[in-house]
PDB file with SEQRES, HELIX, SHEET and CRYST1 records, atoms N, CA, C and O in Angstrom:
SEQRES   1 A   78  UNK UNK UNK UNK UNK UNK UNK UNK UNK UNK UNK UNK UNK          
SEQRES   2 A   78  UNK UNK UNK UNK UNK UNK UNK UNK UNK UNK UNK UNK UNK          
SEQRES   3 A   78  UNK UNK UNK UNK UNK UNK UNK UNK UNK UNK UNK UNK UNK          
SEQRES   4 A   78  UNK UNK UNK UNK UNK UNK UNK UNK UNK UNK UNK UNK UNK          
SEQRES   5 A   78  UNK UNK UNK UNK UNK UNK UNK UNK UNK UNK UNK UNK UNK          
SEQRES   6 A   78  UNK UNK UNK UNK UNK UNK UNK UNK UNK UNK UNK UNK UNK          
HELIX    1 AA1 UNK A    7  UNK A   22  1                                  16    
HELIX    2 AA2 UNK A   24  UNK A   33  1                                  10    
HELIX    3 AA3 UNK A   39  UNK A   46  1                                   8    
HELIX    4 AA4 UNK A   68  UNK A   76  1                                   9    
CRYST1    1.000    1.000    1.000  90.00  90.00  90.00 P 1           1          
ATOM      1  N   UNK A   1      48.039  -7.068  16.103  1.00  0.00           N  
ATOM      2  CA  UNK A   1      46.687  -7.398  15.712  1.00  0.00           C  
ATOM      3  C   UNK A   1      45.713  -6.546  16.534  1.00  0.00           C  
ATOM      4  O   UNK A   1      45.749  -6.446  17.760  1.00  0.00           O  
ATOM      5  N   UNK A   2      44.802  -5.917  15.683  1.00  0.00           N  
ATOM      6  CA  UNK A   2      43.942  -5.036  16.779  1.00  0.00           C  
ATOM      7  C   UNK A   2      42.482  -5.945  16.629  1.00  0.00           C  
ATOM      8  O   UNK A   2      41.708  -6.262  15.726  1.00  0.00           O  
ATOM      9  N   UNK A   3      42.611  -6.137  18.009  1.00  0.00           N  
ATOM     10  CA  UNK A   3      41.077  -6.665  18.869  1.00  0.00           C  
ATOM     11  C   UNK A   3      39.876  -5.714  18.940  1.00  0.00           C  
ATOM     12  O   UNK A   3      38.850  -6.272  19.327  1.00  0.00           O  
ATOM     13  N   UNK A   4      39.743  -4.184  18.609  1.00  0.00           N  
ATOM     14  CA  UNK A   4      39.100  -3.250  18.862  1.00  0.00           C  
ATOM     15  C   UNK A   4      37.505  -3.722  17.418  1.00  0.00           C  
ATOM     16  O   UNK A   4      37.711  -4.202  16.303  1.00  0.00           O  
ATOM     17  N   UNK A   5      36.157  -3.374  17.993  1.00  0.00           N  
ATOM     18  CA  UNK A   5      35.325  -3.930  17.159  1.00  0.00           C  
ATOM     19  C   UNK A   5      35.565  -2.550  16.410  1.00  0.00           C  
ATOM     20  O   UNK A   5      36.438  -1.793  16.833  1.00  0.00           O  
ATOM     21  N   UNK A   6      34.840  -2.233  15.364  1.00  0.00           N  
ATOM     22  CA  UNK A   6      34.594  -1.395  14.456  1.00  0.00           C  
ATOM     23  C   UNK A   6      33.522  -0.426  14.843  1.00  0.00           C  
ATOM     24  O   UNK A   6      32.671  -0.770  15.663  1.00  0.00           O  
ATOM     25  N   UNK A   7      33.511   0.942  14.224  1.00  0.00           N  
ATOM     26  CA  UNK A   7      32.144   0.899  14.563  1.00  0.00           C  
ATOM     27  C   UNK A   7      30.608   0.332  14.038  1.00  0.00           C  
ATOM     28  O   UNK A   7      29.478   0.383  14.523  1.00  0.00           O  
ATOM     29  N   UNK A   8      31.043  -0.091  13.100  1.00  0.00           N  
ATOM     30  CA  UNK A   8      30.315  -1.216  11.791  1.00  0.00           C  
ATOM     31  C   UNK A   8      29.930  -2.203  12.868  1.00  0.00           C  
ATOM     32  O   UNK A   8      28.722  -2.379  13.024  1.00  0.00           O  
ATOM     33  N   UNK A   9      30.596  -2.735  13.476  1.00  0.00           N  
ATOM     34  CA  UNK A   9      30.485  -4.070  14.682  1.00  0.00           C  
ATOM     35  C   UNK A   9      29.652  -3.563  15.908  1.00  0.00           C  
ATOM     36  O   UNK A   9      28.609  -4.100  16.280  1.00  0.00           O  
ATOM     37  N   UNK A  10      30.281  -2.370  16.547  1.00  0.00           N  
ATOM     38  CA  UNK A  10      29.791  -2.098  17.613  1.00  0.00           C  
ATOM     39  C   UNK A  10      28.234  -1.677  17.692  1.00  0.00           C  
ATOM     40  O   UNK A  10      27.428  -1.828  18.610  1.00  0.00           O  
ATOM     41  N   UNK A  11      28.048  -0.937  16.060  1.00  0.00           N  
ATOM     42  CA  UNK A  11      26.379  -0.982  16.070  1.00  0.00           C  
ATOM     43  C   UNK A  11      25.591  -1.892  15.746  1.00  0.00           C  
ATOM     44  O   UNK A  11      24.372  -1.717  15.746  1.00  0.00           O  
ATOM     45  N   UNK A  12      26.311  -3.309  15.330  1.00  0.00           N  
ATOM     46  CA  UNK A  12      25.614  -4.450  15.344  1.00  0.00           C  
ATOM     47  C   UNK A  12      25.366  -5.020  16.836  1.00  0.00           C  
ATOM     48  O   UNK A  12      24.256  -5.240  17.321  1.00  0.00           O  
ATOM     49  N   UNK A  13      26.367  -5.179  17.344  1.00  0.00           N  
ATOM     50  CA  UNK A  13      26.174  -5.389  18.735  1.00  0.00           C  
ATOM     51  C   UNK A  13      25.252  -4.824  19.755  1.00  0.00           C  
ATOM     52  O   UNK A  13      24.629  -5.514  20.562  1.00  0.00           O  
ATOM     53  N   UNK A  14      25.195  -3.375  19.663  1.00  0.00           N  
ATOM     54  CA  UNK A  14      23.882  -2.818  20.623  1.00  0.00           C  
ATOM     55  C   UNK A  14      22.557  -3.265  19.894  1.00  0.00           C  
ATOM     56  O   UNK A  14      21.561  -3.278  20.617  1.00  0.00           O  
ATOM     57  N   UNK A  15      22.390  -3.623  18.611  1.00  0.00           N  
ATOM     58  CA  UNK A  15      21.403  -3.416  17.882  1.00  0.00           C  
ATOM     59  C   UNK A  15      21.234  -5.502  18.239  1.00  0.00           C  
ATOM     60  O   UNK A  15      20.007  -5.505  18.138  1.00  0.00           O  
ATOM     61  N   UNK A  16      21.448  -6.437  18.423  1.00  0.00           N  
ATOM     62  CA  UNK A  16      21.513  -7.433  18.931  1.00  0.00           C  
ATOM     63  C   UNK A  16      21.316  -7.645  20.357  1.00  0.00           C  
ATOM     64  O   UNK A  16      20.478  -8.469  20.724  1.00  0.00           O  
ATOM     65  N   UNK A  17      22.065  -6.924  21.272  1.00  0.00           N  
ATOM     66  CA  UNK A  17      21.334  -6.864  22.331  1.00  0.00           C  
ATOM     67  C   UNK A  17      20.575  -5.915  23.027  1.00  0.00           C  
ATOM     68  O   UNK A  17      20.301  -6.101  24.212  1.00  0.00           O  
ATOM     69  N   UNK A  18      20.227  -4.974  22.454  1.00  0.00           N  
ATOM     70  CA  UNK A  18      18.538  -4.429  22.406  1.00  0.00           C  
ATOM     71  C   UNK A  18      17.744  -5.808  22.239  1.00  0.00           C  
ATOM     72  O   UNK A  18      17.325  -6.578  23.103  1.00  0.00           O  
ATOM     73  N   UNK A  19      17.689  -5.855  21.104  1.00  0.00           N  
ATOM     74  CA  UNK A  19      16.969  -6.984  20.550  1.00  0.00           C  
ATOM     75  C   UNK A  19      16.260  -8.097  21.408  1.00  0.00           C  
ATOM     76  O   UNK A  19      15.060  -8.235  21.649  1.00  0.00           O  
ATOM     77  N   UNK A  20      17.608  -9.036  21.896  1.00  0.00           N  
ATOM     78  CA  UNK A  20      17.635 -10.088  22.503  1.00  0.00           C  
ATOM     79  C   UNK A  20      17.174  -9.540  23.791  1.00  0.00           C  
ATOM     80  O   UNK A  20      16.197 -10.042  24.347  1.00  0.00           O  
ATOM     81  N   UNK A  21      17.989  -8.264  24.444  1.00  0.00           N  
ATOM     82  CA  UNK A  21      17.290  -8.171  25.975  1.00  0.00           C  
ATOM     83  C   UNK A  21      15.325  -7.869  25.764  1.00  0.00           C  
ATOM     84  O   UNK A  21      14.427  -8.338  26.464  1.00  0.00           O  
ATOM     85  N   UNK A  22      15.250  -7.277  24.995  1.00  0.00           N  
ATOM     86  CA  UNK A  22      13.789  -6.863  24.540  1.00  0.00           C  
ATOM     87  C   UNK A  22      12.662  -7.912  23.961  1.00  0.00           C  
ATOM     88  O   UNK A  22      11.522  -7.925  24.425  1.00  0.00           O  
ATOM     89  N   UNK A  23      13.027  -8.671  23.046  1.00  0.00           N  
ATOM     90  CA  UNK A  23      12.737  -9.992  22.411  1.00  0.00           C  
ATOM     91  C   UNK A  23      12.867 -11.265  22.998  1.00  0.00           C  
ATOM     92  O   UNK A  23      11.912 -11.851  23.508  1.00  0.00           O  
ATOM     93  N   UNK A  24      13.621 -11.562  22.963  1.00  0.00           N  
ATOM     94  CA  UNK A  24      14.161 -13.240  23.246  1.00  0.00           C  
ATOM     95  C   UNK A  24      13.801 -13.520  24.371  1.00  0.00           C  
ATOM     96  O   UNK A  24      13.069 -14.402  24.818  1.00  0.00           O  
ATOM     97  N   UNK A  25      14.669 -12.264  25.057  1.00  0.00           N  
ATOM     98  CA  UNK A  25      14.900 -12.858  26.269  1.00  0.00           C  
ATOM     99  C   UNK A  25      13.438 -13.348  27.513  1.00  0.00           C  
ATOM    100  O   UNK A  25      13.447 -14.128  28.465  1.00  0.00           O  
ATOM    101  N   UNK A  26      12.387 -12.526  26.968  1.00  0.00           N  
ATOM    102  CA  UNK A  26      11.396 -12.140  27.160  1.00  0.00           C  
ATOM    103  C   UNK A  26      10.066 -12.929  26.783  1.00  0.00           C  
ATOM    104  O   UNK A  26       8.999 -12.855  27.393  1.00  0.00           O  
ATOM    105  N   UNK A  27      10.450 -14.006  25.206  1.00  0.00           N  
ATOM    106  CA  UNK A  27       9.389 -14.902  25.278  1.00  0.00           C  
ATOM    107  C   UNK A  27      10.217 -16.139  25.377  1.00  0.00           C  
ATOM    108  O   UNK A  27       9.629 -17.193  25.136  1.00  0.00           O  
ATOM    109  N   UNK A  28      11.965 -16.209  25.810  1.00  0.00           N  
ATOM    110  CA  UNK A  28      12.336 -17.690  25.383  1.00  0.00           C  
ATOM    111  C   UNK A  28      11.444 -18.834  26.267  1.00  0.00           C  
ATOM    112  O   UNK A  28      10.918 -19.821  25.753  1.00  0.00           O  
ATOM    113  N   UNK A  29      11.393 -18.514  27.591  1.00  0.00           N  
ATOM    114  CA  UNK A  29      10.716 -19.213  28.459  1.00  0.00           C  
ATOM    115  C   UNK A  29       9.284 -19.874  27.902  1.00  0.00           C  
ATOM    116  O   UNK A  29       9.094 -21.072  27.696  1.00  0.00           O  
ATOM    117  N   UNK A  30       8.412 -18.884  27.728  1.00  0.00           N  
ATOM    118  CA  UNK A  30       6.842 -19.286  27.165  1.00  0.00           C  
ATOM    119  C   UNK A  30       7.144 -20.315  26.543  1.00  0.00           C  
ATOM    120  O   UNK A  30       6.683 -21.417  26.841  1.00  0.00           O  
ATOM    121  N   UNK A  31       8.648 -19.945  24.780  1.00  0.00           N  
ATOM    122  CA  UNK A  31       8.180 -20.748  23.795  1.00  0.00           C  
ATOM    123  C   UNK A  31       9.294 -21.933  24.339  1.00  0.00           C  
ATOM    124  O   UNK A  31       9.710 -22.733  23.501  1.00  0.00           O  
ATOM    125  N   UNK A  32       9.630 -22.003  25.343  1.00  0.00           N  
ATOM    126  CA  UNK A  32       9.748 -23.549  25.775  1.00  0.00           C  
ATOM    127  C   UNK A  32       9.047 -24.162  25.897  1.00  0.00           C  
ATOM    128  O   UNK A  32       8.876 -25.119  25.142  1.00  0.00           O  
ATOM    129  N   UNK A  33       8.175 -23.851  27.090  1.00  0.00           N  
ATOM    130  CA  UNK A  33       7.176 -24.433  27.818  1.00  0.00           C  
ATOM    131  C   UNK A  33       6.416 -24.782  26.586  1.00  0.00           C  
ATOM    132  O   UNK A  33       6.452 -25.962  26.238  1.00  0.00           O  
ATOM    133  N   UNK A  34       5.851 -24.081  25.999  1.00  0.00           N  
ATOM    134  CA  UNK A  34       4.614 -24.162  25.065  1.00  0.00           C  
ATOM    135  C   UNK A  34       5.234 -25.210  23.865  1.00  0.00           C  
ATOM    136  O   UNK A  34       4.602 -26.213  23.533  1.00  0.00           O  
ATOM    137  N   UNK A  35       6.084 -24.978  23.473  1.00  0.00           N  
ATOM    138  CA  UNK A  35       6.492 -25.862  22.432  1.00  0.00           C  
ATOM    139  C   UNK A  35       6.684 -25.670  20.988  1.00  0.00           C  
ATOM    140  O   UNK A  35       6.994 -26.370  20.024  1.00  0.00           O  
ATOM    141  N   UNK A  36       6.323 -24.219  21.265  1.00  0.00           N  
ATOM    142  CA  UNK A  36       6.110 -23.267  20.102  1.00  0.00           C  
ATOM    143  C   UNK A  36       7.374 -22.983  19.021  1.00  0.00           C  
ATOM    144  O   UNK A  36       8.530 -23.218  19.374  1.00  0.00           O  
ATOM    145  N   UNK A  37       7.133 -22.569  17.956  1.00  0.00           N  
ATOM    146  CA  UNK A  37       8.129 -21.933  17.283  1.00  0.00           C  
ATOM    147  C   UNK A  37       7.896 -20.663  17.248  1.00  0.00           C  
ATOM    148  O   UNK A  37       6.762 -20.235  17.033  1.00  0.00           O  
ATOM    149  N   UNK A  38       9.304 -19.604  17.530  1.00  0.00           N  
ATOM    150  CA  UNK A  38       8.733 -18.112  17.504  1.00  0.00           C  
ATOM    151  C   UNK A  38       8.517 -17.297  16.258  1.00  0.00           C  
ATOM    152  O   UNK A  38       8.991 -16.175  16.076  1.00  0.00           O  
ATOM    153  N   UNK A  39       7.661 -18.049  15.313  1.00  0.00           N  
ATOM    154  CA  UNK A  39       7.948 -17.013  14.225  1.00  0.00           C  
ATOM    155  C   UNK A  39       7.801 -15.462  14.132  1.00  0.00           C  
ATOM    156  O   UNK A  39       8.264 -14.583  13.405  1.00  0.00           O  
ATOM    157  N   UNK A  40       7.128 -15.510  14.972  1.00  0.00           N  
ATOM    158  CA  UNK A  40       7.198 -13.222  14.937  1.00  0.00           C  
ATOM    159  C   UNK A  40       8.669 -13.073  15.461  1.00  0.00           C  
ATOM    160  O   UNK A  40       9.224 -12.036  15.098  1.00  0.00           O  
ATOM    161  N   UNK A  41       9.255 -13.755  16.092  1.00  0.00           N  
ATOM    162  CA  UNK A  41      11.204 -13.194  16.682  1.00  0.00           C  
ATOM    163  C   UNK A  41      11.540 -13.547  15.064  1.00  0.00           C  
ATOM    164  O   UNK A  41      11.842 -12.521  14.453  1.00  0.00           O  
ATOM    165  N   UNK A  42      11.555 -14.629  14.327  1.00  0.00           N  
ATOM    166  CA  UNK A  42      11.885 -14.851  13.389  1.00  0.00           C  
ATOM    167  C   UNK A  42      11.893 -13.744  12.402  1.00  0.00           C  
ATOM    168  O   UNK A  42      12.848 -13.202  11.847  1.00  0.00           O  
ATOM    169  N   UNK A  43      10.577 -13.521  12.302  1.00  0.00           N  
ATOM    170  CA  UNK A  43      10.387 -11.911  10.837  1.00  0.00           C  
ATOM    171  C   UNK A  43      10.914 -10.620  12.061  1.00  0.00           C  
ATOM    172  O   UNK A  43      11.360  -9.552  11.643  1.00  0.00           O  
ATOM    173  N   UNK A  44      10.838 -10.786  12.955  1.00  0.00           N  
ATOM    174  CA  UNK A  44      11.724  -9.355  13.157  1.00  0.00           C  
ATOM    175  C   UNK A  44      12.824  -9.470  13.067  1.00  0.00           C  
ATOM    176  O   UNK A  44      13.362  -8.430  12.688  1.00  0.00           O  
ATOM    177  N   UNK A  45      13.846 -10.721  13.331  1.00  0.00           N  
ATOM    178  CA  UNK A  45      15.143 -11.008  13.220  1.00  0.00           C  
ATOM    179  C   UNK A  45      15.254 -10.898  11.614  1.00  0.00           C  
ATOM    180  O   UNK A  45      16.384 -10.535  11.288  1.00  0.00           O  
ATOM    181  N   UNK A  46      14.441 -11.099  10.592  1.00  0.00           N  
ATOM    182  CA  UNK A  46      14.516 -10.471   9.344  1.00  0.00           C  
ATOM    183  C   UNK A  46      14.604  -9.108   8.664  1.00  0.00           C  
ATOM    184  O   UNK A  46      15.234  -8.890   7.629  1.00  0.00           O  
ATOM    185  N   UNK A  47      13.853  -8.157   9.412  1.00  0.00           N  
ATOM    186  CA  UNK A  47      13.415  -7.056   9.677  1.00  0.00           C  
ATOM    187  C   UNK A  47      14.955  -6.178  10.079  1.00  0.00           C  
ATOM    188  O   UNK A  47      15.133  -4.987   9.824  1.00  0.00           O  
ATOM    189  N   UNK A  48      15.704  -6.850  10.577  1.00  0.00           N  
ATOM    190  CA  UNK A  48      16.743  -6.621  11.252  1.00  0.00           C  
ATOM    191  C   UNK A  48      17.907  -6.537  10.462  1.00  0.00           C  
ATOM    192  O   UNK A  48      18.854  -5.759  10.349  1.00  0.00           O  
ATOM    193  N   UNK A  49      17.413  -7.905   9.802  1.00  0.00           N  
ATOM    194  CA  UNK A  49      18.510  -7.731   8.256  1.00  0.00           C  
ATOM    195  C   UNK A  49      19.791  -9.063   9.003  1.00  0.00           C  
ATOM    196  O   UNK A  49      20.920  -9.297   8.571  1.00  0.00           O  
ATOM    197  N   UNK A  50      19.099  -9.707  10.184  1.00  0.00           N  
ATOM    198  CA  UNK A  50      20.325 -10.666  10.645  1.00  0.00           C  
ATOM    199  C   UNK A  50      19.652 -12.112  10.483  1.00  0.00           C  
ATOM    200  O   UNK A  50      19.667 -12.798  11.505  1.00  0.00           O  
ATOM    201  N   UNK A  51      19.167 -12.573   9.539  1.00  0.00           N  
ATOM    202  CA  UNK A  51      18.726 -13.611   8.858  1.00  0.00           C  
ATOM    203  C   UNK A  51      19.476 -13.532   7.119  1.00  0.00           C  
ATOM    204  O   UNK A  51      19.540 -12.546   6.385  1.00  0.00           O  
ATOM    205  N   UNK A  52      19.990 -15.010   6.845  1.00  0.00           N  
ATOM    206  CA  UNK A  52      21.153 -14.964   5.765  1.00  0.00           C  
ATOM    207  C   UNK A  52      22.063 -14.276   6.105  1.00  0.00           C  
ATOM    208  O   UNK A  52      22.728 -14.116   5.082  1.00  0.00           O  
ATOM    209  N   UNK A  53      22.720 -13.537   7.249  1.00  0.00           N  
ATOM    210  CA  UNK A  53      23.842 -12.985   7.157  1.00  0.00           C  
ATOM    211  C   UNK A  53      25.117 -13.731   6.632  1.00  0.00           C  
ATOM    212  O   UNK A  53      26.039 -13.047   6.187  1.00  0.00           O  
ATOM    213  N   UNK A  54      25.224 -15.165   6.661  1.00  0.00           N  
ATOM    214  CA  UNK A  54      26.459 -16.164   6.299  1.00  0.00           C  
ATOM    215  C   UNK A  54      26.489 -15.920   5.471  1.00  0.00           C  
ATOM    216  O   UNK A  54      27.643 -15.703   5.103  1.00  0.00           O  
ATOM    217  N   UNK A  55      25.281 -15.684   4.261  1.00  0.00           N  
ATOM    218  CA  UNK A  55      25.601 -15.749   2.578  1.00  0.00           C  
ATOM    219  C   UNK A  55      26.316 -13.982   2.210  1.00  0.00           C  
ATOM    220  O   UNK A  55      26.388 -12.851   2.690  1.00  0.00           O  
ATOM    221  N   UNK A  56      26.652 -14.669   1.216  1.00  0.00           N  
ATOM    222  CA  UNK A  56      27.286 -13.791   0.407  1.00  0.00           C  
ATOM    223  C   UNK A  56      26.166 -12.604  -0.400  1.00  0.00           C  
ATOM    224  O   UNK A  56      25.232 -13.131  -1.003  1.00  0.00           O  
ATOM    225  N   UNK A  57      26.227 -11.221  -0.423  1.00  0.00           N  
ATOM    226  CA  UNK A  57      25.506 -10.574  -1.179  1.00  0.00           C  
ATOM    227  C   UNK A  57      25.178 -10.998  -2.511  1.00  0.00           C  
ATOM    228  O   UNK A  57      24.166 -10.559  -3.058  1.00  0.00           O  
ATOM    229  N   UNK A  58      26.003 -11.877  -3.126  1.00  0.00           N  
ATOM    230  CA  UNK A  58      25.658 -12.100  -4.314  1.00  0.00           C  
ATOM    231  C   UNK A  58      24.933 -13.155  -4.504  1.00  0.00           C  
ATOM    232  O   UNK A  58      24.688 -13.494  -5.662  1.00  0.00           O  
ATOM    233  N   UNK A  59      24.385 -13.973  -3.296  1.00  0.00           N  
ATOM    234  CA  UNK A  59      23.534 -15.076  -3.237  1.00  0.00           C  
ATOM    235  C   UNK A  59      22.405 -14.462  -2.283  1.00  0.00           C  
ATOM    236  O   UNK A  59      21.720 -14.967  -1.395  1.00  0.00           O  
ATOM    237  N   UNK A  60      22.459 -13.597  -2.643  1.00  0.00           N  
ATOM    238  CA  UNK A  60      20.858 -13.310  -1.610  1.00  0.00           C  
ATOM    239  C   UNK A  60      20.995 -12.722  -0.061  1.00  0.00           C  
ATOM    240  O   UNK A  60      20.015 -12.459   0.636  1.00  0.00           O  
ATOM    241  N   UNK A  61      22.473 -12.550   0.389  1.00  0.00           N  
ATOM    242  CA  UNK A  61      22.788 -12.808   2.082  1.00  0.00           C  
ATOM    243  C   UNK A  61      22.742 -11.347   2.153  1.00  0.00           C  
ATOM    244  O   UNK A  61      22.385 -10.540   1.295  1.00  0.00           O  
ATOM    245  N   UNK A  62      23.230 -11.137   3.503  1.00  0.00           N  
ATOM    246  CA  UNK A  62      23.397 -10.058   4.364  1.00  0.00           C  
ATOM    247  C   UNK A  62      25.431  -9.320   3.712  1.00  0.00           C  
ATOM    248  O   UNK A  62      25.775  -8.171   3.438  1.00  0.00           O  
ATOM    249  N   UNK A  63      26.471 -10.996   3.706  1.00  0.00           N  
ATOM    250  CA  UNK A  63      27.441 -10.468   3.655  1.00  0.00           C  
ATOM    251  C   UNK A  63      28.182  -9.865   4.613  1.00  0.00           C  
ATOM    252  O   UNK A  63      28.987  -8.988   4.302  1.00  0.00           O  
ATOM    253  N   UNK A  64      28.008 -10.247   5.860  1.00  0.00           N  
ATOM    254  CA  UNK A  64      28.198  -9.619   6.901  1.00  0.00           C  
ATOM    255  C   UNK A  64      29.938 -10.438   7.233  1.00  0.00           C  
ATOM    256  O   UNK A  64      30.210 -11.493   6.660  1.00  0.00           O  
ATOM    257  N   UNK A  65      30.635  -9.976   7.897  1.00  0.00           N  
ATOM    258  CA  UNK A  65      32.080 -10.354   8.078  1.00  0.00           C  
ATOM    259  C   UNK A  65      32.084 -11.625   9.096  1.00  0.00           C  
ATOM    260  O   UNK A  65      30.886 -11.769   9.343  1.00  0.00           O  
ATOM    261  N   UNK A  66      32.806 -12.635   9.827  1.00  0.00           N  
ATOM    262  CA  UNK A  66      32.947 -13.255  10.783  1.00  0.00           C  
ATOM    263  C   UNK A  66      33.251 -12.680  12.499  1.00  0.00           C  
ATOM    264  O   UNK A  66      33.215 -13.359  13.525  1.00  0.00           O  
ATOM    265  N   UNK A  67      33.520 -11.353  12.362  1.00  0.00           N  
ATOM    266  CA  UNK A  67      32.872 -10.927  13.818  1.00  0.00           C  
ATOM    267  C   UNK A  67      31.596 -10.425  13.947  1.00  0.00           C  
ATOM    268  O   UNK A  67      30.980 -10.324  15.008  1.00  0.00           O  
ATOM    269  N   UNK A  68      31.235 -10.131  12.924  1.00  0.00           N  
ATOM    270  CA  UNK A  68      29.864  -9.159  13.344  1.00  0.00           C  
ATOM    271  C   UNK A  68      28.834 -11.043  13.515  1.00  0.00           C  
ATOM    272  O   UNK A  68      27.983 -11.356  14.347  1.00  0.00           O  
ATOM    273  N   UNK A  69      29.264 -11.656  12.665  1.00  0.00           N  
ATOM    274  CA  UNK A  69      28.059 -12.939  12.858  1.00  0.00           C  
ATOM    275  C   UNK A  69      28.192 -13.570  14.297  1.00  0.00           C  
ATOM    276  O   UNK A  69      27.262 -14.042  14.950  1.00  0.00           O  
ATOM    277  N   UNK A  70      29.783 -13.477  14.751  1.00  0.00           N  
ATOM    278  CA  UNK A  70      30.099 -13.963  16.081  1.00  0.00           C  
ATOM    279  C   UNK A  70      29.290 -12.590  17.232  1.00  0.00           C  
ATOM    280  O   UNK A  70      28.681 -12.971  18.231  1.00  0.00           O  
ATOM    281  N   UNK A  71      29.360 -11.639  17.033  1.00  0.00           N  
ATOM    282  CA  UNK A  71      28.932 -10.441  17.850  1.00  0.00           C  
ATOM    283  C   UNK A  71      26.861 -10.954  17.966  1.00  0.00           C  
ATOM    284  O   UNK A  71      26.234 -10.835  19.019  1.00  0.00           O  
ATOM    285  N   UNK A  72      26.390 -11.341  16.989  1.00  0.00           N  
ATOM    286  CA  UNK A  72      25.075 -11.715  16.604  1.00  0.00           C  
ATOM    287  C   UNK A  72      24.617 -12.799  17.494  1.00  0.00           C  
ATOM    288  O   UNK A  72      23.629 -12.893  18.222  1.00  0.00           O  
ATOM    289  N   UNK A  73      26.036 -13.940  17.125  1.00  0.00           N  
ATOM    290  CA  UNK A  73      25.196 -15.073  18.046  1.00  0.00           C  
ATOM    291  C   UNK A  73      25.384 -15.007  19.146  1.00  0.00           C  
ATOM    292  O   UNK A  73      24.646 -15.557  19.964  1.00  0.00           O  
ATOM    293  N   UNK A  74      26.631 -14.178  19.527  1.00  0.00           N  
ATOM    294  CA  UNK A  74      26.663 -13.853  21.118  1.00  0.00           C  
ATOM    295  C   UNK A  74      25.479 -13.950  21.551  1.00  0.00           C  
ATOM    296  O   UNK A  74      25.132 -14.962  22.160  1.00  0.00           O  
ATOM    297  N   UNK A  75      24.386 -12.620  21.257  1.00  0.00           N  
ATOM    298  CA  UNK A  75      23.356 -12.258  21.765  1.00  0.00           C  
ATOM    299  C   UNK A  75      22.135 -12.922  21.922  1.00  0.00           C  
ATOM    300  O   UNK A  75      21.248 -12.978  22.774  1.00  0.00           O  
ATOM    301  N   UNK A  76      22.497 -13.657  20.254  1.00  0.00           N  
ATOM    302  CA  UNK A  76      20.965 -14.070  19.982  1.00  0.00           C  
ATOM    303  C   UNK A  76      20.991 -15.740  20.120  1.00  0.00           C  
ATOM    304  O   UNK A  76      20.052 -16.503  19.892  1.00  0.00           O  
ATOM    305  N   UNK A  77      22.084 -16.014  20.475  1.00  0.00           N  
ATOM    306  CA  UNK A  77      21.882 -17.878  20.630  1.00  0.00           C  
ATOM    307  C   UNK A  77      21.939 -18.715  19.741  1.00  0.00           C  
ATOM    308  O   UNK A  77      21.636 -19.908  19.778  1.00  0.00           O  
ATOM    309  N   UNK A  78      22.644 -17.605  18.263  1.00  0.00           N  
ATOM    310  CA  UNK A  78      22.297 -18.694  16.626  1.00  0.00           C  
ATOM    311  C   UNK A  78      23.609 -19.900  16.842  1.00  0.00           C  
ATOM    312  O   UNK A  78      23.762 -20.800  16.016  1.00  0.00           O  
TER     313      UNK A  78                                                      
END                                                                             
């Protein structure tokens, strides 16, 4: 069984934690405190194309495989 990501995977992965080190990580604190919902992380996490990834292309989704969604929430906390 090969454990090795893809490179399909591996550019999801830098492209997730860019993201998260740049994004998230950066207002999670505020939108605690504050109480906020982050919708601008939200439309860029759209922007990104990693919103609907579970669904299927033929329902509207991303279509994305079960590592790349596991590689995603690694980063992003889904």
């Amino acid at each position: 069984m090969d454990f090795q990501l893809s490179d399909e995977q591996r550019a999801i992965r830098r492209v997730a934690r860019e993201f998260a080190d740049g994004e998230t990580g950066r207002w999670a604190g505020e939108l605690d405190r504050e109480g906020r919902f982050p919708y601008e992380i939200v439309a860029k996490l759209g922007e990104l194309r990693f919103m609907g990834m579970h669904f299927d292309w033929d329902y509207g989704g991303e279509g994305t495989d079960e590592v790349q969604q596991l590689v995603i929430a690694r980063y992003l906390g889904c």
